[in-house]
N, C-alpha and C positions, 0 to 999 in steps of 0.2 A: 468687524475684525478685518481691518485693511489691511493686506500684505499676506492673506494665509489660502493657499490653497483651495479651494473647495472641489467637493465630487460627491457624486450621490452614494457611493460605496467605495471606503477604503480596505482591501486585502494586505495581512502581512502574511509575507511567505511568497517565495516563486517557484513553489514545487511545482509535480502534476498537479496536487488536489487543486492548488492555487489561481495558476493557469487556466487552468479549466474552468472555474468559477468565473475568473476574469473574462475567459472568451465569450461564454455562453451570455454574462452581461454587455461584454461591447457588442456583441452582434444583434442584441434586443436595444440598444440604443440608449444604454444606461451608462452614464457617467463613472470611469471605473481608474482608483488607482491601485497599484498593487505595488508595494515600498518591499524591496529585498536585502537582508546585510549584508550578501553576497557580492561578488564582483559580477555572475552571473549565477543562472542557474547550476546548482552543486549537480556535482557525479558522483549522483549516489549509486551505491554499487549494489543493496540490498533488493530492494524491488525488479522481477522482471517480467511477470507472470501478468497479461491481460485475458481477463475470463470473459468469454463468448456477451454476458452481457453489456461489460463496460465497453466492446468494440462497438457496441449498436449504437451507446449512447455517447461516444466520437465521432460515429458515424456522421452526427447532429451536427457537428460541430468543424467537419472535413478533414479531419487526422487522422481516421482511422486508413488510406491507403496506403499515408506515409508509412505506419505499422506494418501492415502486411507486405510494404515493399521493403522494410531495413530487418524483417523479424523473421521467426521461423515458427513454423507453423505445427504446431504440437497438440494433433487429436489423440492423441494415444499418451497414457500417464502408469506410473506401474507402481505399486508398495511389492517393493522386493525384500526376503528374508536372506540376511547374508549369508547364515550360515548354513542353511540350506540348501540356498541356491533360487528358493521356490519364487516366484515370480507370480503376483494378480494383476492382472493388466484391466485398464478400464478407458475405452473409446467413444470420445463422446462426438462421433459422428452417430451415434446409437440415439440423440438428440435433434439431428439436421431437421426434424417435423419443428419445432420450435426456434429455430436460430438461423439466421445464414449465415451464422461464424460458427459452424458445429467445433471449436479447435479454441486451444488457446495459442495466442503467441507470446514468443519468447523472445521480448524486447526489452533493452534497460531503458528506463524509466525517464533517464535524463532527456534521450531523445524526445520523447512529448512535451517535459516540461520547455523546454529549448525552443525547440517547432513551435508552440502558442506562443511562450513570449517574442519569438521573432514575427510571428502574427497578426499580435495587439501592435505592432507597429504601424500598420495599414488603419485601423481606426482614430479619427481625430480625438472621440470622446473615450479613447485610454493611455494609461501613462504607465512605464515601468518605469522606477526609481529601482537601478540597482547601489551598492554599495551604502544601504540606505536601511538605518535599524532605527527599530519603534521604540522609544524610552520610557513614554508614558502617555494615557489618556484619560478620559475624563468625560463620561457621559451624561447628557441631562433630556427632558423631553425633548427636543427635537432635530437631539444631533449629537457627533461624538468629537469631541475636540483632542487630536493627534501630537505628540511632539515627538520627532525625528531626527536620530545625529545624522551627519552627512558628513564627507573629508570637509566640506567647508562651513557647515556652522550647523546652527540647529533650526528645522524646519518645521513649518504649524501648517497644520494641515485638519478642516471642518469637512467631515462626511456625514449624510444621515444615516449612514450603517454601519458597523465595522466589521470586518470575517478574522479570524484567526486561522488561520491555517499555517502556521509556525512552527510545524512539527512537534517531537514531541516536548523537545523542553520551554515549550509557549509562550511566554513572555503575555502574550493575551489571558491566556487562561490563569499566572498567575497572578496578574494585577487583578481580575476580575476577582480572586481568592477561591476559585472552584476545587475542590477536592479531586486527586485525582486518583482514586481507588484501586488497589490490585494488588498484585508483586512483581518482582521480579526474578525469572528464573536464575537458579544458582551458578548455573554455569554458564560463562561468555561463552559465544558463538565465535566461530574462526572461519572464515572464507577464503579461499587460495583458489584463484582463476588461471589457467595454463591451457593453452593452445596447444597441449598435445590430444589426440584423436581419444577419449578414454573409450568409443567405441570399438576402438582395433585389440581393446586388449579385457573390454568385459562384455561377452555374447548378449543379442537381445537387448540392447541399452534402447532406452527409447530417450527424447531429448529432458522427459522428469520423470525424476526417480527417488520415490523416496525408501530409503534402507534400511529395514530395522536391522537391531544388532542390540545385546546386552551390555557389550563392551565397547563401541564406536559406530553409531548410527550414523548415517552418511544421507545428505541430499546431494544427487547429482541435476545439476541442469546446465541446460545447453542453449546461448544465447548465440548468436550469427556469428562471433567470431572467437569463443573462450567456452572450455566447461567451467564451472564452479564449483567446487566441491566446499559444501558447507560441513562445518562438523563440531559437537560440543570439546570442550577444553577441559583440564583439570585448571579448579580455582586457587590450589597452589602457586601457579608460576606466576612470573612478572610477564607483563607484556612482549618483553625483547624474548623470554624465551619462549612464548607461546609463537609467534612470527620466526622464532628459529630457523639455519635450515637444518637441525634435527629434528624439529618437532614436524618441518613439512617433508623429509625423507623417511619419517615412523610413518606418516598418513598414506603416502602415493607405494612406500614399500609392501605396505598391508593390503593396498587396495589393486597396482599393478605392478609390482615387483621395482625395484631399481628406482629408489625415491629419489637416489641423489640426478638420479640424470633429467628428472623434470625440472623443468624452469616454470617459475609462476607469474604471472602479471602482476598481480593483486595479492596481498595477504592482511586481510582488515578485521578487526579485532571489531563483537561489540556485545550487549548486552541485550536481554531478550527480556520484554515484560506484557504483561496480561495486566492491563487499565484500562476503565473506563471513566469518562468526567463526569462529578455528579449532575451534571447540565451542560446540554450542549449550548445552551442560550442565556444572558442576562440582559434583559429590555434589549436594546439595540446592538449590541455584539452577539455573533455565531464563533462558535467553533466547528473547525471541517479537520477531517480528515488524521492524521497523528497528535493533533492539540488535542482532541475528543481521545482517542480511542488508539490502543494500542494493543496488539497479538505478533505471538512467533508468527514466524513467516510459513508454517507449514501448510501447504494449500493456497498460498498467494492470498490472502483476501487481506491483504492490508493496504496498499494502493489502490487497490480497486474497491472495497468499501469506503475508501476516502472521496475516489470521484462521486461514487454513488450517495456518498453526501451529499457534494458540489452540484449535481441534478437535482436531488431532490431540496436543497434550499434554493437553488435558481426558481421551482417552480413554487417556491411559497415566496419567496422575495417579491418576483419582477412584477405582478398582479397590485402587490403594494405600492410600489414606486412608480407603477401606474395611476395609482387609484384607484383601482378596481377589487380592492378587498383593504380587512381593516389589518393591523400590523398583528393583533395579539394572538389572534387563533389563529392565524397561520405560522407565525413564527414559531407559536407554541407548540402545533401541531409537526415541526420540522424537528424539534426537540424532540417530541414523544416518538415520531417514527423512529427516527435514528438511533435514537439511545436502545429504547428498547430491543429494538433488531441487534444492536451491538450487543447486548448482553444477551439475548437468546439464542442469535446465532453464531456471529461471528465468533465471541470468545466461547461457547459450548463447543464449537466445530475444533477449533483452532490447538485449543485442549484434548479433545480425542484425538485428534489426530499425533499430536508428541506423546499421548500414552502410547499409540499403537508404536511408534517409530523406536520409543526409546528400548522398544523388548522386554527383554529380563526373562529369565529360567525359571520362569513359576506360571501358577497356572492361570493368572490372568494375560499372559503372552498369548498361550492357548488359546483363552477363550477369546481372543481379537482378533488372530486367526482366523479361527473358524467363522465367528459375524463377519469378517469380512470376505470370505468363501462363501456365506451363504449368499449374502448381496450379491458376490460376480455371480454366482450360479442360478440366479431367481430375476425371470425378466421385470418384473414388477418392481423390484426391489433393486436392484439395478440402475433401472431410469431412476427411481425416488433420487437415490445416490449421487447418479451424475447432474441429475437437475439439483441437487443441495453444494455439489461440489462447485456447482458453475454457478453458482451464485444467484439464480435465476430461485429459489426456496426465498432467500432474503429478502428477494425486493416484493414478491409477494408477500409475505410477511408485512413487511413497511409499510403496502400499498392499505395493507385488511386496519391496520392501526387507524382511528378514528378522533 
């Protein structure tokens, strides 16, 4: 095939999950392209939450100081009841025996994705193609044959691997025809980011906070230079009037009086679902990260179960494309971990967690309540909690998978 590209793994997608994949193989010496349709890396505005273990596992890779030096540093997390007032607070410096990130930070996401690909530029043996979308492929025993539009023609490109990590509407996943199981919750999600202080005007604000309410549940978090305030929509309105600015002077009027005099950044409209693909793997295509596997954002574990893909297929991968292992039981093995941990943890977790947020006047409010009173007040239970919340439960999980 004269005139077609070659590389031992081609990545679509330049998100984090992407990037990271990419890096941890240019830095093992593995021939690595990674095709994006973007002009660069998107600014994505959803993700911003890195949990104590995904910083370890950048740590690997040299971008975790840029995080702690652009992000903020968030050991302390609170489920707050609105109407109450009542406040559980949960500090997983109460972890530091396990971690030397006992915190999460609260960084957007673009920044890493960004950071790696301006990274992958120092290695001979990787490529960013941005402005560069996957049209179609084509796999047979010993390799996946590419074709790519580009502003100037259509490009071929021969890898013996191929990743998808193309978020969630995957173009990999669905040429490969995998199933992609779940639903979709009812109500879009509305985010409005504003640089006004929300802790001058709600006591005891830690920089996450998730709000129950029966009538407007609220996550607040706080990234180095914006809070966000996330919040469900009625699925009546159009777009233009959910982005309002009456629909954002009814949210900040409720939440700190005088809606109209807040100014927002951001007001980005989107849809929440709970999927898993019925395969993360077909012979020689992986799926990473939102192509696999999607959950509400409650708890952050959707970026960062995505990297924690991107780890754990670098370590079945790179052994292969050494030659040091055979392709099928590890590949297969990369499958089994990750799915199943997707389904056992990540979306069980992801799920309790928006029962608890969304409240309601009855007595399964109560009873979440109080389970979660009992965990803050029981040290054993406690730790379980914050080692399940920091994600450090999953990757044991993954690790006992066989």
């Amino acid at each position: 095939m004269t005139g077609v590209e070659r590389c031992q793994v081609a990545i679509v997608g330049a998100g984090p999950v992407g990037t990271v994949l990419a890096t941890l193989l240019a830095q093992a010496g593995v021939d690595v392209v990674v095709l994006e349709s973007g002009e660069d890396c998107a600014q994505d505005l959803r993700a911003s939450t890195f949990h104590p273990p995904t910083l370890e596992m950048l740590d690997t890779i040299g971008i975790t100081p840029m995080l702690l030096e652009k992000g903020l540093k968030a050991p302390v997390y609170h489920w707050r009841d609105r109407t109450s007032g009542e406040v559980i607070d949960f500090d997983l410096s109460e972890i530091d025996d396990v971690t030397r990130y006992p915190f999460r930070i609260q960084c957007e996401q673009y920044h890493l994705s960004r950071a790696l690909a301006a990274g992958l530029e120092k290695f001979s043996n990787a490529k960013m193609h941005f402005s560069t979308r996957l049209l179609t492929f084509n796999q047979d025993e010993s390799g996946v044959d590419l074709w790519a539009e580009t502003p100037y023609g259509i490009n071929r490109l021969r890898a013996d691997y191929l990743v998808g990590a193309d978020g969630a509407n995957s173009i990999v996943r669905k040429w490969l025809g995998i199933e992609f199981d779940g639903f979709t919750y009812p109500e879009r999600f509305l985010c409005l980011s504003t640089d006004l202080e929300l802790a001058d005007h709600l006591p005891n604000l830690a920089y996450v906070n998730y709000v129950s309410d029966p009538k407007e549940w609220l996550v607040l978090l706080r990234v180095p230079s914006l809070w966000r305030v996330l919040v469900p929509t009625d699925g009546s309105l159009s777009d233009d009037e959910l982005r309002s600015d009456k629909i954002k002077n009814g949210i900040f009027d409720r939440l700190v009086g005088d809606g109209s005099s807040v100014k927002t950044e951001h007001r980005t409209l989107y849809r929440v679902h709970q999927r898993v693909a019925k395969s993360f793997r077909e012979g020689r295509v992986m799926l990473v990260g939102d192509a696999a596997h999607l959950n509400n954002p409650l708890g952050g574990f959707g970026m960062n179960s995505g990297v924690h893909d991107a780890f754990n297929l670098f370590q079945k991968l790179e052994p292969v494309l050494k030659g040091k292992a055979a392709m099928e039981p590890n590949l297969a093995l990369y499958d089994r971990q990750r799915r199943e941990v997707t389904h056992s943890f990540t979306q069980m977790q992801t799920k309790e967690n928006m029962a608890f947020i969304k409240g309601g006047q009855d007595g399964a409010h109560e009873a979440r309540r109080a389970k979660m009173l009992e965990i803050k007040n029981n040290d054993e239970t406690r730790r379980n909690y914050l080692m399940r919340q920091a994600m450090f439960d999953s990757l044991a999980q993954a690790a006992a998978i066989v």
